[in-house]
C-alpha positions as CSV (number, residue, x, y, z in Angstrom):
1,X,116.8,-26.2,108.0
2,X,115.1,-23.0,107.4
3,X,117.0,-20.8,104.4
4,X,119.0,-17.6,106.1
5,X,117.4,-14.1,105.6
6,X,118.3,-11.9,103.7
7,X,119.6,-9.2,106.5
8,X,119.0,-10.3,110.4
9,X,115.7,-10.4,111.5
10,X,115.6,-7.3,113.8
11,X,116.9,-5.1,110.6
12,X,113.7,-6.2,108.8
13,X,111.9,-5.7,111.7
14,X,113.4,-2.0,112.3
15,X,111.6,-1.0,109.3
16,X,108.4,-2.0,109.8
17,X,107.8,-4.3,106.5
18,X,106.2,-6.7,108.7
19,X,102.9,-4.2,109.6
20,X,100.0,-4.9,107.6
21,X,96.6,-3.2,107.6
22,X,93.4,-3.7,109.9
23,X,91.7,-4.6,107.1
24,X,92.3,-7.6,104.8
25,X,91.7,-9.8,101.5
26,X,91.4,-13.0,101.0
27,X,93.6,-12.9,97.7
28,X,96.6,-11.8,100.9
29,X,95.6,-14.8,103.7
30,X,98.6,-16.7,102.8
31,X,101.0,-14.2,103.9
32,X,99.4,-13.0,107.6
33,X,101.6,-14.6,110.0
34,X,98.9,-13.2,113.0
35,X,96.6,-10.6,113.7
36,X,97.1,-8.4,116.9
37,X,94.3,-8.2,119.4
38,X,93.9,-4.7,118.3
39,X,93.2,-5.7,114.6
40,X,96.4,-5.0,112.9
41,X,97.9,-7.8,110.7
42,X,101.6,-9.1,110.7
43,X,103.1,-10.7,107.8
44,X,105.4,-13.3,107.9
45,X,108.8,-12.5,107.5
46,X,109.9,-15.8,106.3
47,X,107.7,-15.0,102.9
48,X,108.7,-11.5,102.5
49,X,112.0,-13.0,102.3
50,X,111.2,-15.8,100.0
51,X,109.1,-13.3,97.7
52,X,111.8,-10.9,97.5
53,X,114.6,-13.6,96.5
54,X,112.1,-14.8,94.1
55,X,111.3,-11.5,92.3
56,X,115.2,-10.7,92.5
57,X,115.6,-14.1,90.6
58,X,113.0,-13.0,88.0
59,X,113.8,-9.6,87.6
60,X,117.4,-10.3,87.0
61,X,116.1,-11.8,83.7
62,X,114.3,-9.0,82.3
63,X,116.0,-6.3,80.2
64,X,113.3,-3.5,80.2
65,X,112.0,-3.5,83.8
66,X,109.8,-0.7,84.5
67,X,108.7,0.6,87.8
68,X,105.8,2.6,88.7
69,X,104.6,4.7,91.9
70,X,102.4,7.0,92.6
71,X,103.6,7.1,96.3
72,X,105.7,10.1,97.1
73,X,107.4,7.9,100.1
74,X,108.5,5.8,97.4
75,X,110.1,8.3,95.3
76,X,113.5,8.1,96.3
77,X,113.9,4.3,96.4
78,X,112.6,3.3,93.3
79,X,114.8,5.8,91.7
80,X,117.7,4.5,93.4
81,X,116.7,0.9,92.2
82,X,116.7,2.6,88.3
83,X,119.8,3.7,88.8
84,X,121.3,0.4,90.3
85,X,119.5,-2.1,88.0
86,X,119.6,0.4,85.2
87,X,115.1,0.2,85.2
88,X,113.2,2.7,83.8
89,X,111.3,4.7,86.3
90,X,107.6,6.4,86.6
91,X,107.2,8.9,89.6
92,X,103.8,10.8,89.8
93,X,100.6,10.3,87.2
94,X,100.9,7.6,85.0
95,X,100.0,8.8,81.4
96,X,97.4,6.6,79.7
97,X,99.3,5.0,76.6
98,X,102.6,4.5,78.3
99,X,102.8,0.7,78.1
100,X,99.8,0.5,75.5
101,X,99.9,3.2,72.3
102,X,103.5,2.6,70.2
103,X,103.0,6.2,68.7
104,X,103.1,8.4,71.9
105,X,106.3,9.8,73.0
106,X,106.8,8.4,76.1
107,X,105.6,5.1,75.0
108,X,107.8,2.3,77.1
109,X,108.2,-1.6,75.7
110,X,108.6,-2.8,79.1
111,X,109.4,-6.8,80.0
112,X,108.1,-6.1,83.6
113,X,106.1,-3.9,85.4
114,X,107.0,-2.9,89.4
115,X,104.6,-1.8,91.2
116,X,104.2,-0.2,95.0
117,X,100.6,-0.7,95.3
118,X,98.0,-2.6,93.3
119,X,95.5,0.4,94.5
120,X,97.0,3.9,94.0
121,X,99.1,2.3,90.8
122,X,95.7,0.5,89.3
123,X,96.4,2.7,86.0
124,X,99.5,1.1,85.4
125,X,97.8,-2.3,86.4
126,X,95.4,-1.8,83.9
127,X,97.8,-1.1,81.2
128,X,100.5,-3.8,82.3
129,X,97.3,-6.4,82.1
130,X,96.3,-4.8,78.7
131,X,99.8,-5.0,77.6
132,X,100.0,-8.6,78.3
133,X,103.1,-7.4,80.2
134,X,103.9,-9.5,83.6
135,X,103.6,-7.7,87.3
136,X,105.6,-7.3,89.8
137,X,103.8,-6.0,92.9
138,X,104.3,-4.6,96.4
139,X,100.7,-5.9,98.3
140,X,99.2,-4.9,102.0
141,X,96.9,-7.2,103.8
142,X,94.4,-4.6,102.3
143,X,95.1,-5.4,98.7
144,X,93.9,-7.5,96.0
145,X,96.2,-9.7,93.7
146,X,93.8,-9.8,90.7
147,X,95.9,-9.6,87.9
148,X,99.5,-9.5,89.6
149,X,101.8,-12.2,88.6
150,X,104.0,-11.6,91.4
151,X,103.1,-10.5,95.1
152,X,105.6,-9.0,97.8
153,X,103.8,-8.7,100.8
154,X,105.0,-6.4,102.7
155,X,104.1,-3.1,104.5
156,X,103.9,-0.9,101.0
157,X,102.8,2.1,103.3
158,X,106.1,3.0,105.2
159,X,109.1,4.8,103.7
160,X,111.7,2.7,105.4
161,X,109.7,-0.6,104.4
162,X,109.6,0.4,101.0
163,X,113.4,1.3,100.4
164,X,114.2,-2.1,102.0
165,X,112.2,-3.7,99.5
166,X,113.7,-1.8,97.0
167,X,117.3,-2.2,98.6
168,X,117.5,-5.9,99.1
169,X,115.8,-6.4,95.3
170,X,118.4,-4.3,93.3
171,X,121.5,-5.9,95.4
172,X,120.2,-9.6,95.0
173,X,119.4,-8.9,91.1
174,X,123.1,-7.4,90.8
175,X,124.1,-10.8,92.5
176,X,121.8,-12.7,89.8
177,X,123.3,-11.3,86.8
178,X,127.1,-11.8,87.9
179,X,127.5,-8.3,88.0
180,X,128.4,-8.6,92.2
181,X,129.7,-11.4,94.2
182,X,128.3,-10.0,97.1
183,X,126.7,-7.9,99.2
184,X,129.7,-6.8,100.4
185,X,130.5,-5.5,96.8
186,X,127.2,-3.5,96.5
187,X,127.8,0.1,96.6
188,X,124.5,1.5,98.2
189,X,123.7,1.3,101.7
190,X,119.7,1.2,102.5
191,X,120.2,4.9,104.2
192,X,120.4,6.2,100.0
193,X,117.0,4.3,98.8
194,X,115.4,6.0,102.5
195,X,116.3,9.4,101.7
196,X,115.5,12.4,103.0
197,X,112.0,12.9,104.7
């Protein structure tokens, strides 16, 4: 008997995390579900699902978790998931050093990296993989996994898809570390990782 979702199906489906890209990688074939007759890939939901439970699971473990975008859509949930998991947060350029050079300022001894996007976060990528630090990363059909310890596939192009991500991660990781019973208990609706367009 198949495990039950995370939220109903048509609320994942309301935020279009199941919408890949035209194009696609080989590294990603496991998570297409189909491809539309007008090229655009679906992912399967069922391993959205699974992947997010599974990073939740790992995430919960890590002390110093620190999550990267370059993605303005993204801004607003991943700070919402620094507040709720207490995560360090990167919005913008990331600074070369951050994760690699002890004597900068803003120098961060991270557990984890969390990624939005292999491509426009390849930076932090690089450093995470220099670092020897673990990753934690939202991929499109368009992406690449080199290097990722981790993948999420999902749509990491959509506001709304992203905020889910980020929503369902921080409650289940609350609900890993004891800190929640359940969702019920978890005092952010997806509406405050969304935000404001």
């Amino acid at each position: 008997m198949p495990v039950k979702l995370l939220i109903p199906r048509k609320d994942y489906l309301a935020t279009g995390i199941c919408f890949g890209a035209k194009a696609r990688t080989k590294d990603m074939r496991e998570f297409i579900y189909k491809t539309r007759p007008d090229g655009l890939t679906i992912l399967n939901l069922r391993k959205i699902d699974e992947r997010i439970r599974i990073a939740a699971k790992f995430l919960a473990r890590s002390k110093n978790i620190l999550v990267v975008t370059r993605k303005k859509i993204a801004k607003n949930a991943v700070e919402k998931f620094g507040e709720a998991v207490n995560a360090k947060v990167l919005v913008g350029r990331f600074l070369p050093g951050t994760l690699t050079n002890p004597s900068c300022e803003y120098f961060y001894e991270a557990d984890v990296v969390v990624i939005t996007d292999p491509l426009s976060d390849k930076r932090a990528l690089q450093e995470a993989v220099k670092a020897r630090v673990p990753i934690v990363a939202i991929c499109n059909t368009s992406n690449e996994t080199k290097h990722i310890d981790l993948v999420i596939p999902a749509n990491n192009r959509g506001r709304k898809s992203i905020a889910l991500i980020f929503y369902l991660l921080a409650r289940e990781i609350l609900k890993e570390r004891g800190e929640i019973k359940s969702d019920d208990e978890f005092k952010y609706k997806l509406e405050d990782f969304v935000g404001s367009e």
